[in-house]
C-alpha positions as CSV (number, residue, x, y, z in Angstrom):
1,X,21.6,9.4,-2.0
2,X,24.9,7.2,-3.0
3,X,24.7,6.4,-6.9
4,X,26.9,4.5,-8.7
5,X,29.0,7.1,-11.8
6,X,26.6,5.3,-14.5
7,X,23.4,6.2,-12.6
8,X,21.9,9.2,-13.7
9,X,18.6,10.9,-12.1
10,X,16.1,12.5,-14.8
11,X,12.6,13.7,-14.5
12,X,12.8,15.6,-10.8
13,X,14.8,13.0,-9.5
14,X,11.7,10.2,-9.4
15,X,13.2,8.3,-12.5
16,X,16.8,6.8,-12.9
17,X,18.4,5.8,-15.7
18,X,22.2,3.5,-16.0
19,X,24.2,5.1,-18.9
20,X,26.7,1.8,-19.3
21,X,29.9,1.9,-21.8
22,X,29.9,-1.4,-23.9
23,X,32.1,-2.5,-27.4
24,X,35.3,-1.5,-28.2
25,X,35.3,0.3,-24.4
26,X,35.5,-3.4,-23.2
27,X,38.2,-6.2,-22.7
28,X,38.2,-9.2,-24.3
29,X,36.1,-11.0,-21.2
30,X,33.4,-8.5,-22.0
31,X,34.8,-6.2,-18.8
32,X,34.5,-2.5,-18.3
33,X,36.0,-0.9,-15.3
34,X,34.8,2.4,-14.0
35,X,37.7,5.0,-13.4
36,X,36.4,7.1,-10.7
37,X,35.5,3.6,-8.9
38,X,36.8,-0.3,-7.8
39,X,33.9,-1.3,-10.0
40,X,34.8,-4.0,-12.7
41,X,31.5,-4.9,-14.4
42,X,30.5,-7.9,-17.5
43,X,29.0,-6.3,-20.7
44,X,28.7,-9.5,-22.2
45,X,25.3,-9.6,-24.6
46,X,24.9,-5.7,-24.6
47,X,26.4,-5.4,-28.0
48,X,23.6,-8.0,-29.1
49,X,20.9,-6.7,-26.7
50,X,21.4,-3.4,-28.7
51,X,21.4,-4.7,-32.0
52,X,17.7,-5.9,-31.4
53,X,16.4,-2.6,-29.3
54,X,13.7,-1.4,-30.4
55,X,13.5,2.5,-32.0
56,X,10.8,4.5,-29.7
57,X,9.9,8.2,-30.4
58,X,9.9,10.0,-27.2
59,X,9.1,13.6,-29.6
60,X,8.3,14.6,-33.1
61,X,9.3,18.3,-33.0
62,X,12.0,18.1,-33.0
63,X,12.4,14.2,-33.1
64,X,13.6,12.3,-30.6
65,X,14.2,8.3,-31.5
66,X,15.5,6.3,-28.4
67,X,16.8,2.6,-28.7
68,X,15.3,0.8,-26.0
69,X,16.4,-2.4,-24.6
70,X,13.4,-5.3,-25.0
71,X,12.2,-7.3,-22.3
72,X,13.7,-10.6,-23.6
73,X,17.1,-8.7,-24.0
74,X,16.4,-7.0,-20.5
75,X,16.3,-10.4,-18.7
76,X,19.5,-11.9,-20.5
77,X,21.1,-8.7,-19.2
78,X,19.8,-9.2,-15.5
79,X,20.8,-13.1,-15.7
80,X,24.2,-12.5,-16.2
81,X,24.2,-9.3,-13.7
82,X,22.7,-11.4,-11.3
83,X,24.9,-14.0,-11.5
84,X,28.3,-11.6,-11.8
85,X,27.3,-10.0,-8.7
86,X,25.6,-12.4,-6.6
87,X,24.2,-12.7,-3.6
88,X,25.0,-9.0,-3.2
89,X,22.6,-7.9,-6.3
90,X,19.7,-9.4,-4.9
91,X,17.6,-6.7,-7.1
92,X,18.5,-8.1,-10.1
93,X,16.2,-11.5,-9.0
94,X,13.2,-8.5,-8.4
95,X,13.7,-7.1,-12.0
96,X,13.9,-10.4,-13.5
97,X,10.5,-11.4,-12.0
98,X,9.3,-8.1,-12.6
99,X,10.1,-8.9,-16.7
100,X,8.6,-12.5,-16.3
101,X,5.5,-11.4,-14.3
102,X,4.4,-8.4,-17.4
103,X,5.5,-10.3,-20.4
104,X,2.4,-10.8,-21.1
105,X,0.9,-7.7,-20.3
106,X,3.6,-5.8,-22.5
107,X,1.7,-7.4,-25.9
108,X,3.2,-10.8,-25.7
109,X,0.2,-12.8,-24.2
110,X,0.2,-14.8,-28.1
111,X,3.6,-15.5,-27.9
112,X,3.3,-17.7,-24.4
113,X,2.6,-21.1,-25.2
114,X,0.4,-22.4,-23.2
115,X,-2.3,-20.4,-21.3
116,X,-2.0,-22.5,-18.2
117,X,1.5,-21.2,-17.6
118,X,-0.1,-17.6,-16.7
119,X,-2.7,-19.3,-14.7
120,X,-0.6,-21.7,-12.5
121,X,1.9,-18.5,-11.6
122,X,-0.5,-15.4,-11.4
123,X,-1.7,-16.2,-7.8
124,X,1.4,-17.8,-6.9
125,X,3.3,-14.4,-7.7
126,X,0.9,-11.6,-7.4
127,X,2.1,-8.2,-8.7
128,X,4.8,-5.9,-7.1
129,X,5.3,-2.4,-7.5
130,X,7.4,-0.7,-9.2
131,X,9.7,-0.6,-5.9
132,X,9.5,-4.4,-5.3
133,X,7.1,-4.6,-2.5
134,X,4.0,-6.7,-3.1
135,X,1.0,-5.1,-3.7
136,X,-2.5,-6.6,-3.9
137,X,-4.9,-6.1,-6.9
């Protein structure tokens, strides 16, 4: 399997997670390049995307707090990877509907405005899996 330097596998290799530099590590066009690659990569909205994670504990003994992006700050962050790498990160369009499509299944069902929203797109976009593909329900 090809990964890119920031891709890291965890959990038995079923899980991945992108470790990405961002801040003072950056240019001022919000650019990082990756030394081991050709890769030159935007950052812009990370600093602010962190600043508004949220704190989860993944263990209490001993403790283990994680920062963990939230969905409105994951979907700026595919936007503007979408759009630095397009058409060639066509995955990014998959996440972002992914985001979009559990919104409201993530606790945020009061904070859609109007009901028929979630009505007029459910059977229009029925649910993928995690990988993408459609699935039914």
């Amino acid at each position: 399997m090809l990964m890119a330097a920031h891709n890291i596998p965890i959990y038995r290799a079923t899980l991945d997670i992108d470790i990405i530099p961002f801040g003072a590590i950056s240019d001022k066009n919000h650019l990082i390049e990756w030394p081991s690659q050709e890769t030159v990569m935007h950052v812009i909205g990370f600093e602010e995307t962190y600043k508004h994670a949220q704190i989860v504990r993944l263990r209490s003994k001993p403790v283990l707090d994680v920062k963990l992006v939230t969905l409105p700050g994951l979907a700026v962050m595919k936007i503007f990877s979408w759009n630095d790498k397009y058409p060639k990160r066509k995955k990014d369009a998959t996440d972002l509907f992914l985001v979009i499509r559990y919104y409201s299944d993530a606790g945020n069902f009061e904070r859609i405005p109007d009901e028929r929203i979630i009505n007029y797109l459910t059977p229009l976009y029925p649910k993928p899996d995690i990988d993408g593909s459609q699935r039914e329900d």
